[in-house]
C-alpha positions in Angstrom: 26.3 14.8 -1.6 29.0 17.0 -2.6 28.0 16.3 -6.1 24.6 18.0 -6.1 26.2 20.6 -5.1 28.3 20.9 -7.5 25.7 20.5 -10.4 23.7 23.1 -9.0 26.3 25.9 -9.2 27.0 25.1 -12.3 23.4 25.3 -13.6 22.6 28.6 -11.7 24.8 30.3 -13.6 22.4 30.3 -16.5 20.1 32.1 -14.2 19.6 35.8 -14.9 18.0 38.4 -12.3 14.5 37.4 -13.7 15.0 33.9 -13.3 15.8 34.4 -9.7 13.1 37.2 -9.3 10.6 34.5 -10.8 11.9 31.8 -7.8 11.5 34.4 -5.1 8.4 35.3 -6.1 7.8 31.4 -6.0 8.6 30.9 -3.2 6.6 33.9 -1.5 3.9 32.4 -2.8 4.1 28.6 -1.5 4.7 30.6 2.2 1.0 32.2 1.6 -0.2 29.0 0.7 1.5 27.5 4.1 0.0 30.5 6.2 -3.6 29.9 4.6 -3.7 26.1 5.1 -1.7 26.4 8.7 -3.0 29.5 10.4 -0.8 29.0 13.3 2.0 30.3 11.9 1.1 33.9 12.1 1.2 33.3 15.6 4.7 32.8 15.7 6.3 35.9 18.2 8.1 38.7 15.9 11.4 38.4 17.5 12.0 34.5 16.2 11.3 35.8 13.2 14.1 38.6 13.1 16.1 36.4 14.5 15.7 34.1 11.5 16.1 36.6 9.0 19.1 37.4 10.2 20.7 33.5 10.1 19.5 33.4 6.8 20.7 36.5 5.2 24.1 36.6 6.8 26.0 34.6 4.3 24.1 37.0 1.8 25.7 40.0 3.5 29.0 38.6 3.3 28.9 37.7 0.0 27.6 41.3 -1.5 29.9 43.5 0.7 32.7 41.9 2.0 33.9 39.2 0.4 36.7 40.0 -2.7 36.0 39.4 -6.3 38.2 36.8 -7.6 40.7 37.7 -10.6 41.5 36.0 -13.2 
C-alpha cells in the first residue's frame, strides 16, 4: 500500500497550479452530478458540513503555515 503512495508523490510533482485547478474543478463537478442524481444530500444539516471541512482542510493548514520548509 505504501507503494501507491509513493508513486503518486512522485508523479504529482509534475502537476502545476492548472493541473490542480483543472482536478478541483473536477471534482466540483462530479459533487453536482451526486447532488442532481441524490437530492438528499442537500438535506444534510450545515453544521456536519463545517464540521467536515474542517477535518479535511486541517492537514492543509498545517502544511501552508506552519510546517518548515526543508533545506537542502
Amino acid at each position: 500500500m505504501a507503494n501507491i503512495f509513493q508513486y503518486f508523490n512522485r508523479r504529482i510533482k509534475f502537476f502545476t497550479l492548472f493541473d490542480i485547478k483543472l482536478a478541483q474543478t473536477a471534482s466540483m463537478i462530479v459533487m453536482i452530478i451526486l447532488i442532481k442524481l441524490i437530492p438528499d444530500i442537500t438535506k444534510i444539516d450545515w453544521t456536519w458540513l463545517i464540521i467536515a471541512l474542517i477535518l479535511v482542510s486541517i492537514r492543509l493548514f498545517y502544511l501552508m503555515f506552519f510546517k518548515s520548509e526543508k533545506r537542502k
